[in-house]
N, C-alpha and C positions, 0 to 999 in steps of 0.2 A: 810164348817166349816174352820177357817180361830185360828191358834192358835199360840202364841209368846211364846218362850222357853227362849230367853235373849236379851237385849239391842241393838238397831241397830247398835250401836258404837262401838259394843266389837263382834270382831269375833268369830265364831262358832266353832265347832271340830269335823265335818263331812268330813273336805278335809286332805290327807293324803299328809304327809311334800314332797316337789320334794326332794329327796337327804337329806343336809344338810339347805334347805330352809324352814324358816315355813312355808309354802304356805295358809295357815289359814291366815296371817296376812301381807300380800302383799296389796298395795295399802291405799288409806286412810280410806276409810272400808269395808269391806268385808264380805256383806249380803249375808248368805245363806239361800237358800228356799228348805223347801223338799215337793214333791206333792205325794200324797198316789196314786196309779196307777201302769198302764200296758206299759212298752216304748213299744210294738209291736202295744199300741191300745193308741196313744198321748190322754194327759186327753184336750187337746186344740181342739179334735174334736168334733162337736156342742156346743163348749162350748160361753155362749155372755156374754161379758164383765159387761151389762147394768142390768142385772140378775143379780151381785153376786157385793152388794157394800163393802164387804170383800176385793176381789180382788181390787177393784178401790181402796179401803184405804191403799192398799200395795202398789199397784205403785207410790201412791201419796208421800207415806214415802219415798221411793227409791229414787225417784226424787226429795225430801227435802234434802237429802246427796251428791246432784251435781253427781247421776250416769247417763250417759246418755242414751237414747234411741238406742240403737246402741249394735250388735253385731259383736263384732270387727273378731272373728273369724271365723265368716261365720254361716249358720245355721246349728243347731245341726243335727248329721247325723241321721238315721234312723234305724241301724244296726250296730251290734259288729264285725261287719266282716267293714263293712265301714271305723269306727271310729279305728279299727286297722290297717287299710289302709292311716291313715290323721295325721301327726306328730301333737305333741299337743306342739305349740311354744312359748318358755319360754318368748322369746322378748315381742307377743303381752301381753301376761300373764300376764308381768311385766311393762308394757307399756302404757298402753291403758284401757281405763275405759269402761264400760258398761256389757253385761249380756253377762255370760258366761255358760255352761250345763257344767254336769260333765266329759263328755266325750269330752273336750275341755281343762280341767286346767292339767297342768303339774305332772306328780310323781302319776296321780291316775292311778289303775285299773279297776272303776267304767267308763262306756260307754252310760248311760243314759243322757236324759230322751228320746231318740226318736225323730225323726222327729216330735217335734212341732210348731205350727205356730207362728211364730217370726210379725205375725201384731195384733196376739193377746196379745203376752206376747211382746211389741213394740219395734220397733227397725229396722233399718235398717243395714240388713247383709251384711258384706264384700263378695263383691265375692272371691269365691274359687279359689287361685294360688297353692295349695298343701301343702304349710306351715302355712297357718291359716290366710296370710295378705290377702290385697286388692289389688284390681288392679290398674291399673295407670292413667285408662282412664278420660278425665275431667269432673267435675260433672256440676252441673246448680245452679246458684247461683239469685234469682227476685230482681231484683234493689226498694228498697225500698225508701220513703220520707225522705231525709237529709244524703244520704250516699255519700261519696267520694271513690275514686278506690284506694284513699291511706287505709283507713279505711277498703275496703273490703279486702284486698291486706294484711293488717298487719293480718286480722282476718283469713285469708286461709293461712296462713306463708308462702305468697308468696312475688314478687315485681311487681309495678305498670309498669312498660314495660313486666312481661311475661306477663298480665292482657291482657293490648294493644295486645301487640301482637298475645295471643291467640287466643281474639274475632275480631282481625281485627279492630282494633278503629283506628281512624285516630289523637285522643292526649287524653289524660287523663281527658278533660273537657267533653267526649262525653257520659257522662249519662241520663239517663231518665226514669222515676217511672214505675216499671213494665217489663222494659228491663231486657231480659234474660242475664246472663253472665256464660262462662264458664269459672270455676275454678278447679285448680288443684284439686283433687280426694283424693289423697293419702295428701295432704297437710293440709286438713280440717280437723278445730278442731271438736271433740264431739258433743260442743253444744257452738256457742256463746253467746248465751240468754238461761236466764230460760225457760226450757218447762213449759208449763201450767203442775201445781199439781194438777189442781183437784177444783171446786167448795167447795166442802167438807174442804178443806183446810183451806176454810177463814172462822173463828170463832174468838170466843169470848174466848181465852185463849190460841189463836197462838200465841206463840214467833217463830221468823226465823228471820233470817238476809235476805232473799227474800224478807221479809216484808219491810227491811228498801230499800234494793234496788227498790220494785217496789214502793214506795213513794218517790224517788228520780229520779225515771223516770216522776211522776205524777208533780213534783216541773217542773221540765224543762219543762213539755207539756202546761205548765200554766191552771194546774187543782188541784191547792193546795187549802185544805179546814184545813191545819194542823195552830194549834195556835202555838205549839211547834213539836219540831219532822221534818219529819218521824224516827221512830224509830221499834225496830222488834217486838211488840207487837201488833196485830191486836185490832183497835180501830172503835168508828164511825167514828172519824176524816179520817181515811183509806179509808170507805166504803162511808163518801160524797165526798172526791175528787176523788173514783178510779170513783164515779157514775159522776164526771165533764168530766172524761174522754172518758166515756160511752156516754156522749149527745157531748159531741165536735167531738167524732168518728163517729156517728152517724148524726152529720151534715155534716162531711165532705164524708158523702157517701147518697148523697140525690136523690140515685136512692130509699131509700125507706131499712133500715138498716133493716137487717132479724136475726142477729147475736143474744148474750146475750141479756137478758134485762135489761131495765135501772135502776137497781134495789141496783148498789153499790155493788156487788157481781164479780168479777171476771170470766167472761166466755172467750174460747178457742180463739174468734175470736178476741175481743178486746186485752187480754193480749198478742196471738201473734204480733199486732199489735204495740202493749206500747215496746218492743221492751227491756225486762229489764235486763242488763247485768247478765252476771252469775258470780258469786263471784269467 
């Protein structure tokens, strides 16, 4: 059972102020979620995602407000003896967007939810330094169709000689589709593209501004079916050109495309693929 107490927009009053900070109202919005359960016994154990389309319509919402996939503070601990052991850091707190447990925001004395699985409730956790950041180590970056090393370079807020330099390039021209690259760790944004929201998402009375951005990725891939527009209302005009996008992706993978179907509906493999900036 899946139930809404107030607006995703407007902060909750379950988190208690750090000091003199409202800590309720840090960040651009600050979605709380409470789960009726046991921290000793994570309600994330047996639990599947694909069962409970409640949960899927939540993460979908989440990720309409640009939160990312990403647990900047490492995963929740598992214990109040733990989580009294683990500074809870005002920096990333203040810093750094995506999903936080209780036992991680600043000024609280609440220590839950437990050791839950952070690939259920998604997200890629910082590793543990002791202050709640990441490590420094570099990450891996897959060289995609039409990218530049200026381009990947601006997107990890790095520059195009440490790029060179780190992977061993011999000049800036030396890309190619699928090349791995290592990129600074600690330098990577959140999310530089929208995650996939959700099939669910695209309906008949979506307004989002995703919507106008991924019709503005479909304009450039020359898979426009719009008379006017794109604009943030989900239309058929949307759902024939994202479907031009779906058979031109699907041509250009003519080992036999296994992905979404062609149906003008948005699935995981073609939209990460569309590639559509995050606002």
């Amino acid at each position: 059972m899946l139930g809404q107490f107030g607006p995703l927009t407007q902060s909750a009053r379950a988190l208690q102020n750090d000091g003199s900070r409202r800590t309720n109202r840090e960040g651009k919005v600050c979605i709380q979620v409470e789960v009726l359960g046991k921290a000793a016994s994570p309600w994330t154990n047996g639990f599947d995602p694909e069962q409970k389309p409640n949960f899927r319509k939540l993460l979908t919402a989440i990720r309409a407000h640009g939160i990312p996939d990403v647990w900047p503070a490492g995963k929740p601990k598992a214990t109040a003896a733990e989580v009294a052991k683990t500074p809870r850091n005002r920096t990333t707190w203040q810093s750094k967007g995506g999903h936080f447990s209780h036992g991680q925001a600043p000024g609280q004395t609440h220590w839950d939810p437990g050791a839950i699985n952070t690939d259920i409730v998604p997200g890629k956790a910082a590793s543990d330094t002791g202050d709640g950041g990441s490590s420094s180590g570099p990450d891996t970056y897959t060289v995609k169709k039409g990218d530049t090393l200026s381009a990947i370079a601006k997107a990890y807020g790095t520059t195009v000689a440490k790029l060179v330099s780190l992977n061993g390039l011999k000049d800036a021209d030396e890309l190619s589709v699928g090349q791995k690259l290592k990129v600074p760790a600690q330098a990577k944004p959140a999310a530089q593209y929208e995650p996939f929201p959700g099939a669910a998402f695209f309906h008949g009375g979506r307004h989002s501004p995703i919507i106008t951005a991924m019709g503005r990725r479909l304009v450039a891939e020359g898979c426009s079916a719009y008379v006017g527009g794109p604009g943030p209302d989900w239309t058929n005009s949307d759902k024939a050109s994202y479907r031009k996008w779906q058979v031109k992706y699907s041509k250009e993978h003519n080992k036999g495309w296994t992905g979404d179907a062609l149906d003008g509906i948005p699935g995981k493999e073609s939209w990460d693929a569309l590639r559509v900036p995050k606002g």
